[in-house]
C-alpha positions in Angstrom: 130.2 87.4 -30.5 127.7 84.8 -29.6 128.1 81.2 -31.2 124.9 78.9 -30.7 126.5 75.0 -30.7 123.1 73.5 -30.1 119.7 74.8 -30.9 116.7 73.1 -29.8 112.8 74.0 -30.6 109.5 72.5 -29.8 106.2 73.6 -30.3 102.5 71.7 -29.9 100.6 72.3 -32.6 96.8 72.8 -32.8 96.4 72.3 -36.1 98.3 72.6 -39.8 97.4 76.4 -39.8 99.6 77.1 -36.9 102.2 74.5 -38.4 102.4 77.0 -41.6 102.4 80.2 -38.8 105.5 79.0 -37.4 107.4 77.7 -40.7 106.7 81.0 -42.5 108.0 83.3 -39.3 111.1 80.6 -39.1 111.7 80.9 -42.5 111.5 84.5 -42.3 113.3 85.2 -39.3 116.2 82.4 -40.2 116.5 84.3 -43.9 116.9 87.6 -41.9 120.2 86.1 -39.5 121.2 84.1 -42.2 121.9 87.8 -43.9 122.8 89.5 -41.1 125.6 86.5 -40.8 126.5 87.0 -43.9 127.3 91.0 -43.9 129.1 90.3 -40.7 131.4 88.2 -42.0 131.9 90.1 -45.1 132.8 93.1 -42.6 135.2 91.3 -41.0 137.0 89.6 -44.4 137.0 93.5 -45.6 138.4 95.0 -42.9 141.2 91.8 -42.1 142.4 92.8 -45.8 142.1 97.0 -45.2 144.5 95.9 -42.1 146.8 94.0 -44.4 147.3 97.2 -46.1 151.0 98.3 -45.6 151.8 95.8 -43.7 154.8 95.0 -45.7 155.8 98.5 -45.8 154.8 99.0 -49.1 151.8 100.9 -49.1 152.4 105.0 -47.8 
């Protein structure tokens, strides 16, 4: 697993248009980790618990 502490951008920009260009692909791209974060994590809560399973010798 990677974990990014520090994230740093810069751009020059021309004009407003290619402001927008950047803010909607950031938006989209950051919307698409965000989710992909998400599901990961969700993985990993689901499959902690499926490992709790029996653990107490109660379960099988």
């Amino acid at each position: 697993m990677i974990t990014i502490e520090h994230l740093e951008v810069q751009f020059d920009v021309a004009g407003d248009d290619d402001e927008a260009v950047f803010a909607r692909y950031f938006s989209r791209y950051i919307n698409q980790w965000a989710r992909a974060d998400q599901q990961q994590k969700e993985l990993k809560e689901r499959l902690r618990k499926d490992q709790q399973l029996g653990d107490d010798g109660s379960y099988g």
